[in-house]
C-alpha positions in Angstrom: 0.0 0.0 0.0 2.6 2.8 0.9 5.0 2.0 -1.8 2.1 2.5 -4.3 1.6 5.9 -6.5 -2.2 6.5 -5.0 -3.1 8.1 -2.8 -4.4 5.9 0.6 -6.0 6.3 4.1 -6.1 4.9 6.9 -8.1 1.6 7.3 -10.1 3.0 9.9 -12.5 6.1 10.8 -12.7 8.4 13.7 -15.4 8.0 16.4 -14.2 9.8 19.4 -12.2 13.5 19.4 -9.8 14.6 22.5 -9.8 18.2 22.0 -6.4 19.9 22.1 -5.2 22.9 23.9 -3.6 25.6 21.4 -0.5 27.8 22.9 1.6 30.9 22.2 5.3 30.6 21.9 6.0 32.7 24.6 4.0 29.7 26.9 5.9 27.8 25.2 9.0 29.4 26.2 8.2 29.6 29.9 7.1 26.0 30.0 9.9 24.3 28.8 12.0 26.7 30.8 10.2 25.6 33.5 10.5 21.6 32.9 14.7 22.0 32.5 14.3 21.7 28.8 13.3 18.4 29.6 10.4 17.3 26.8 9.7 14.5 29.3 8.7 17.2 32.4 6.3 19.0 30.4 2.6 18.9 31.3 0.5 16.9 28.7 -1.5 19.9 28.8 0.6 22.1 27.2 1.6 20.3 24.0 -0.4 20.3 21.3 1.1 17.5 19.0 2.6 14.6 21.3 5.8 13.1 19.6 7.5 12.1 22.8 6.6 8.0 22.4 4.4 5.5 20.9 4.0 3.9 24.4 0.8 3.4 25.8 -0.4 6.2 23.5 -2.2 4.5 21.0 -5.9 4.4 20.2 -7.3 1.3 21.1 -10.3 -0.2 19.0 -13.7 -0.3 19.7 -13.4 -4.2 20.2 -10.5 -3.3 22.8 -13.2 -1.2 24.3 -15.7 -3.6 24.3 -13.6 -6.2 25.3 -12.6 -4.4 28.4 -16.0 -4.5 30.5 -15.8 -8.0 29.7 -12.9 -7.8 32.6 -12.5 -10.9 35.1 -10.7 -8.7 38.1 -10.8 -12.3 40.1 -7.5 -12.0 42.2 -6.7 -15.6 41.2 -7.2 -17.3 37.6 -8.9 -14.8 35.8 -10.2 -15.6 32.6 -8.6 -12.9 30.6 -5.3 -14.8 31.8 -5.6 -17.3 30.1 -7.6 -16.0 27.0 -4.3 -13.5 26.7 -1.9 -16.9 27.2 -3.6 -18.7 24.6 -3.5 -15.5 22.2 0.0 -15.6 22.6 1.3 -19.0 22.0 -0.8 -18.9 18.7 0.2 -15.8 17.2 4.3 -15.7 19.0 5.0 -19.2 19.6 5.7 -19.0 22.8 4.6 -21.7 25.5 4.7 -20.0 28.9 3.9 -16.5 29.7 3.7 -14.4 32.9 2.5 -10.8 32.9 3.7 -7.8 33.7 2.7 -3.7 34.0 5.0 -3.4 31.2 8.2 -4.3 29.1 10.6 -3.3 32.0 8.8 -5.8 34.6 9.6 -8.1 32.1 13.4 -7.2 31.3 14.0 -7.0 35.9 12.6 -10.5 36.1 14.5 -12.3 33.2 18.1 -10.6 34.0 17.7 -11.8 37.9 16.6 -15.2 36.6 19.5 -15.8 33.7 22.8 -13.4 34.6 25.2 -13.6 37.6 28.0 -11.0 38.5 30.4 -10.5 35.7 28.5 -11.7 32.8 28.5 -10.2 29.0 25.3 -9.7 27.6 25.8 -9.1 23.9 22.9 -7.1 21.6 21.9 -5.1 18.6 22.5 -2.1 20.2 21.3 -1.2 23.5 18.1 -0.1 24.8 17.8 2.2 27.9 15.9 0.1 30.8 17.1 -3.3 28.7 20.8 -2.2 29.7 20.1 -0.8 33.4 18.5 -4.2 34.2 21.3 -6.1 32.6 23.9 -4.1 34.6 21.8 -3.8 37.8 21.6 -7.6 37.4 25.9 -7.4 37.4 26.5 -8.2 33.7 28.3 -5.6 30.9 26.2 -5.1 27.8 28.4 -5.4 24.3 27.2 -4.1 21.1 27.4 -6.8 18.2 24.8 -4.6 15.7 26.6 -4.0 12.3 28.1 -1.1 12.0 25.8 0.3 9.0 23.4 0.7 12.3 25.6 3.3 13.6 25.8 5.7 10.4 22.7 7.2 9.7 23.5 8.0 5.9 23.7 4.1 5.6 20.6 2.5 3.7 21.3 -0.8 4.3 17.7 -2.8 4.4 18.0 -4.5 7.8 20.9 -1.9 10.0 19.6 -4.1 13.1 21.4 -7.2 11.8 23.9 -8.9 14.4 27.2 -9.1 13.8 28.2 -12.9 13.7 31.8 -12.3 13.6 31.4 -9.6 17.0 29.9 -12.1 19.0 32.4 -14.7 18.0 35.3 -12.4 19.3 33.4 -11.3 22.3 33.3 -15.5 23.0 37.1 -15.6 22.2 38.0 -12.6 24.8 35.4 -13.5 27.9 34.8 -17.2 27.1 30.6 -18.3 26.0 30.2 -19.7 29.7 30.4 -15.6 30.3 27.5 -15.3 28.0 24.1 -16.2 29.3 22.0 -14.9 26.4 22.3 -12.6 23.5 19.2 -10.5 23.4 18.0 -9.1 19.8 15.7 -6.3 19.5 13.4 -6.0 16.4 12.9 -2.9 15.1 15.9 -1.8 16.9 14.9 1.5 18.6 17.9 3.7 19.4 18.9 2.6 16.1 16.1 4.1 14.1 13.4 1.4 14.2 15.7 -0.8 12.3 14.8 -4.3 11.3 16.8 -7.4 11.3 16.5 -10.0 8.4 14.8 -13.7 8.8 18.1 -14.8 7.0 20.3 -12.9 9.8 18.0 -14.2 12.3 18.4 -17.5 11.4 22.0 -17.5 11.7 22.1 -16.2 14.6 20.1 -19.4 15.4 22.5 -21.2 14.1 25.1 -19.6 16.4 23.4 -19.9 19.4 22.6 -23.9 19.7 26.6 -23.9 18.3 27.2 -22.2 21.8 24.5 -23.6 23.7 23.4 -19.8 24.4 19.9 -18.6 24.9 18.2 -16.3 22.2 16.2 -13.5 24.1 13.8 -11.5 22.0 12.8 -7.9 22.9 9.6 -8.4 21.0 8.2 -4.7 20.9 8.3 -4.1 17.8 8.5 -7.7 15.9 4.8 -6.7 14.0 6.5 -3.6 12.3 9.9 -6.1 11.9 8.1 -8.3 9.8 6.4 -5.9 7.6 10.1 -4.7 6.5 10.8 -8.4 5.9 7.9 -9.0 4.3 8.4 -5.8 1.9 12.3 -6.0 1.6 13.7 -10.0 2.2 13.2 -12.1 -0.9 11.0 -15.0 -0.4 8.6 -13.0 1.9 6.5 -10.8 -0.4 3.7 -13.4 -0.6 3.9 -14.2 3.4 1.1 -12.3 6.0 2.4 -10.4 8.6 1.0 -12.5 11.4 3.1 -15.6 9.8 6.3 -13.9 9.4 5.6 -12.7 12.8 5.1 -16.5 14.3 8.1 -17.4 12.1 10.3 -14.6 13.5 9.3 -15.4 17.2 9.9 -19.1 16.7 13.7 -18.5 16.0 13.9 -17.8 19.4 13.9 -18.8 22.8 12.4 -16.4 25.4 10.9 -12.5 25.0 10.5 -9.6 26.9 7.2 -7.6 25.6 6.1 -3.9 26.3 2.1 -4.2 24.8 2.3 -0.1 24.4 3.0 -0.4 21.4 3.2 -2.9 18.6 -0.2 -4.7 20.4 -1.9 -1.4 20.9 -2.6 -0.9 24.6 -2.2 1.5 27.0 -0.2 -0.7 29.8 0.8 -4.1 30.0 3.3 -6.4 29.2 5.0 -9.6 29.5 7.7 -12.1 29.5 6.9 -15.2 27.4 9.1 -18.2 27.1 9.4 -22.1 25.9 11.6 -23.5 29.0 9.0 -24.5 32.0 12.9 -24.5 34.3 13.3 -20.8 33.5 9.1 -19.7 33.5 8.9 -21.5 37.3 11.7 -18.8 38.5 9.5 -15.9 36.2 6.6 -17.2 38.6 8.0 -17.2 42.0 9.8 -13.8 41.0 6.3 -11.8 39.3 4.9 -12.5 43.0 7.5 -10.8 44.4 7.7 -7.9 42.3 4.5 -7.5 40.0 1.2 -9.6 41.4 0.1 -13.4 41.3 1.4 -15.0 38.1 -2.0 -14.9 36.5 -2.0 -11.2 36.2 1.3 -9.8 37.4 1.0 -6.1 36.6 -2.4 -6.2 34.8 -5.9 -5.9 35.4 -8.2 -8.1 33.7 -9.8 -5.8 31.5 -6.6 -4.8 30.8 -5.0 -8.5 29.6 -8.5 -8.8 27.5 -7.5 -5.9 25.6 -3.7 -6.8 25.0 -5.5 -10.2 23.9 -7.4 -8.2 21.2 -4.7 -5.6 20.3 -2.3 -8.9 19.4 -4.8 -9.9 16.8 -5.2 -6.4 15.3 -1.7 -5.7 15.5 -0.4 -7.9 13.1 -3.1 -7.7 10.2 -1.3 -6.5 7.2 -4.1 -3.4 6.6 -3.1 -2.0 9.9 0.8 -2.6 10.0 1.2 -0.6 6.5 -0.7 2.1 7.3 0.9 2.6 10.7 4.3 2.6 8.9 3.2 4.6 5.8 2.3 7.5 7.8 6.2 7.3 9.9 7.1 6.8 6.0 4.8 9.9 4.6 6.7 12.2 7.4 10.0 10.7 6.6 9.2 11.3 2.5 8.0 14.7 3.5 11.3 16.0 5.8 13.8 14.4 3.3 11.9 16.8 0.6 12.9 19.6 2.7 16.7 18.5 2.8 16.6 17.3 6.5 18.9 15.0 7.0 17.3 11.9 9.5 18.3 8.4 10.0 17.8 6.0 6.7 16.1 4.1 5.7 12.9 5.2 7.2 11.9 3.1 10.0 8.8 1.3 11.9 7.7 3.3 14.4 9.9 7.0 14.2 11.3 9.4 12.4 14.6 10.2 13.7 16.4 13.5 13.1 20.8 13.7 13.3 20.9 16.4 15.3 25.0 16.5 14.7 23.6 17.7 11.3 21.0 19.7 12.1 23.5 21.5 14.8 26.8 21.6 14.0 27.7 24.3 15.9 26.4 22.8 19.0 29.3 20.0 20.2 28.0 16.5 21.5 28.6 17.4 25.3 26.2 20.3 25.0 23.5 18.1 24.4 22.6 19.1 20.9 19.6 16.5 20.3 18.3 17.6 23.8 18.4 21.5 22.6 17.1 20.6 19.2 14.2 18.9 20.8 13.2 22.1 23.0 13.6 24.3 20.0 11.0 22.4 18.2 8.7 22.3 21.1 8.9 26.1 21.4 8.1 26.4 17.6 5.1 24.8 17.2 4.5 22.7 20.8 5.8 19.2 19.0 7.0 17.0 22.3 9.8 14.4 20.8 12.7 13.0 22.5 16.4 12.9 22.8 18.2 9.8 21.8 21.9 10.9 22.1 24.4 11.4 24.9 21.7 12.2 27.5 20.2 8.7 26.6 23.4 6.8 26.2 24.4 7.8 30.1 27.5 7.6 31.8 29.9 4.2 31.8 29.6 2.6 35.4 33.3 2.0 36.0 34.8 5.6 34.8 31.9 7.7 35.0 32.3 9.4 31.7 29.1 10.4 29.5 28.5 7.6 26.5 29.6 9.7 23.4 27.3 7.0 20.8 27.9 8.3 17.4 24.1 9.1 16.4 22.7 11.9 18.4 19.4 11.5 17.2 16.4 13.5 17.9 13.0 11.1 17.9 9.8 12.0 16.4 7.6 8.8 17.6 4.2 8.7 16.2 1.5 7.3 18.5 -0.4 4.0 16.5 -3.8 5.4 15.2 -3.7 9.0 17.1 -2.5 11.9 14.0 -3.6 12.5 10.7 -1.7 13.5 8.2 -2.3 17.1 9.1 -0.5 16.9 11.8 2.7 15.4 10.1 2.2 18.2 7.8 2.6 20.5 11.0 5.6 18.5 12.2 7.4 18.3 9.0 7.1 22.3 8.5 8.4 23.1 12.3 11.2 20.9 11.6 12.2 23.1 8.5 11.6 26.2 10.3 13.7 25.2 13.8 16.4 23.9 11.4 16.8 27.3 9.0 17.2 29.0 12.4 19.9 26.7 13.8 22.4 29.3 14.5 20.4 30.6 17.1 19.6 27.5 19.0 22.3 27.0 22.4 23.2 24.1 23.7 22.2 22.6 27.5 24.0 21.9 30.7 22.8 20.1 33.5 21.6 21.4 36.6 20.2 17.9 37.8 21.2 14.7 37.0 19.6 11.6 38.4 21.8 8.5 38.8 19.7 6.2 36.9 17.8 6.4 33.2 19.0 10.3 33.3 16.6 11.2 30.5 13.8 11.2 32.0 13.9 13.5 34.9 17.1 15.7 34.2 17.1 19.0 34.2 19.2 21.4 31.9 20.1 25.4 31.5 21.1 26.8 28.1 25.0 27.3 28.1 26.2 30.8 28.5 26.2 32.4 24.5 
């Protein structure tokens, strides 16, 4: 559908409105001033198009909607337990699941169960709360993503592919007893909503019962994976979604799941697995830190509605219109000569802010000044991915310096019209012809964990 010369729409029409408030820029000004230049301490009320995530931000359908009165809130065994189970061994593969209130539930049980002090995690580039778990959990996360991920220029088809021959030197330097898992993202997200291929997956398979090493999936994102492999991998064009989504999911062994997004609720998630050894631990752990293993995190209405979103999530009217409007904003900003990551990913648009700011160097905090100057413009809330992100490294306490500092426009599943990407794309154009006047940041508070979301920053003296 989005690769086609007609116009389309979205499979779907609007039943319900949420009005929007409307600002002046100098609100604007003295909002963000007053949240530290921080687009995650703004007040929801004050931004008019909301960029920031696609995490529990969706709309739901009017099946999840009707689904949820049909919540069992039973303390013990409720039915939507099992209905959700059920939904998820058919359409992931996976035998055993326990809930919980969202992906990083998940991530904190499985790095307690699987890594002791001193282990090496390996992945396709990190996430944020994936890595602090691993680490809190005593292990070292290594990056074995190809290293097209890290250039944004690059337009290789699948930038989240692993890196066989990094994982095989990470073996030959800690040892694979050092190596309780490698955990692969799809649609890796500080990458640019990158997919990786069924044929890298595969070997990476391969690898793994070589090794005798566990394949973790962070699953967030596998519906929007498998649209890329279905549109880009030979061999896959005549596949559905929801079967190269089983397919993908069956390569691998376990899976940490935040339902915001690819299954289109508003909370919820949940760590799913094949070895009954490794979901007893999950159990005995969810009841210490989430609820009974029948509902962990979750309410009943709430697991009904994940059970519903899975189903809608992966039909193939749904997935390509939910990426052809991230690729319709892309289309449109790379018009207007702004550079952002390529190809276009699943789920967000993400602008190089090195680009965009040259002037600005990478311990000023240019994607974290670029994405205040564009809430100030026209009140779009995006996000940082850069050196704020990346954080500090826990032995020397030096700031990350990753080489994409990336400013992320995420676009909420089944909220914005086209419209509003119109908006987006032209305060994008306008914040980047006035670059020069855009300062960078310093901090005046800096948490010791997940720094991003509660620091606080002061524009550097110009």
């Amino acid at each position: 559908m989005t690769t086609s010369t007609r116009t389309w729409a979205e499979p779907y029409k609007i039943k319900m409105v949420e009005p929007l408030k409307m600002t002046t820029e100098d609100e604007r000004r003295a909002a963000i001033a007053e949240a530290g230049y921080n687009t995650f301490l703004l007040k929801s009320e004050d931004v008019y198009i909301d960029l920031l995530t696609d995490s529990g931000c969706g709309a739901m359908s009017d099946r999840q909607w009707a689904g949820m009165m049909l919540g069992d809130e039973a303390y013990a065994g409720s039915a939507n337990f099992y209905r959700m189970r059920d939904t998820i061994e058919s359409y992931y593969s996976y035998k055993y699941t326990v809930p919980t209130h969202q992906g990083r539930g998940a991530e904190n049980i499985l790095s307690q169960i699987l890594i002791s002090d001193g282990d090496y995690v390996p992945g396709n580039m990190y996430f944020t709360t994936t890595r602090l778990h691993q680490e809190l959990a005593g292990a070292s996360f290594v990056d074995v993503i190809i290293d097209e991920a890290h250039d944004p220029a690059s337009t290789h088809p699948f930038k989240g592919n692993v890196d066989l021959a990094k994982l095989d030197a990470l073996v030959a330097k800690v040892g694979a007893e050092k190596i309780p898992y490698i955990c692969i993202a799809t649609c890796v997200n500080m990458a640019g909503g990158q997919p990786i291929s069924m044929a890298n997956l595969r070997a990476l398979r391969a690898w793994c019962d070589r090794t005798d090493t566990l394949l973790v999936h962070d699953m967030t994102r596998v519906a929007e994976n498998a649209y890329f492999i279905q549109q880009r991998e030979e061999g896959y064009a005549d596949k559905t979604v929801r079967e190269i989504v089983h397919e993908l999911c069956a390569l691998t062994d376990a899976a940490t799941m935040s339902s915001k997004k690819d299954a289109l609720v508003n909370i919820g998630g949940f760590l799913a697995m094949n070895d009954p050894d490794i979901y007893e631990k999950a159990c005995n752990l969810v009841v210490v830190y989430e609820g009974l293993h029948t509902y962990g995190g979750m309410a009943g209405r709430d697991m009904e509605a994940l059970a519903i979103g899975i189903t809608e999530s992966v039909q193939d009217d749904h997935i390509s219109a939910r990426v052809g409007q991230v690729e319709y904003l892309g289309n449109r900003l790379m018009e207007m000569g702004v550079p952002i990551v390529q190809p276009i990913g699943g789920h967000a648009i993400y602008l190089d802010a090195k680009a965009i700011l040259p002037n600005i160097p990478q311990d000023q905090f240019p994607a974290q000044a670029l994405a205040a100057a564009l809430y100030i413009d026209a009140g779009v809330r995006v996000m940082e991915r850069g050196v704020v992100s990346a954080g500090r490294d826990k032995d020397t306490g030096e700031n990350f310096m990753p080489k994409l500092e990336l400013v992320r426009l995420t676009l909420p599943r089944r909220v914005y019209t086209q419209a509003h990407m119109d908006v987006v794309a032209e305060s994008v154009q306008r914040v980047m012809q006035g670059a020069a006047d855009i300062r960078g940041l310093k901090f005046t508070y800096e948490p010791d964990c997940l720094r991003f979301f509660r620091a606080h920053f002061a524009p550097v003296d110009g």
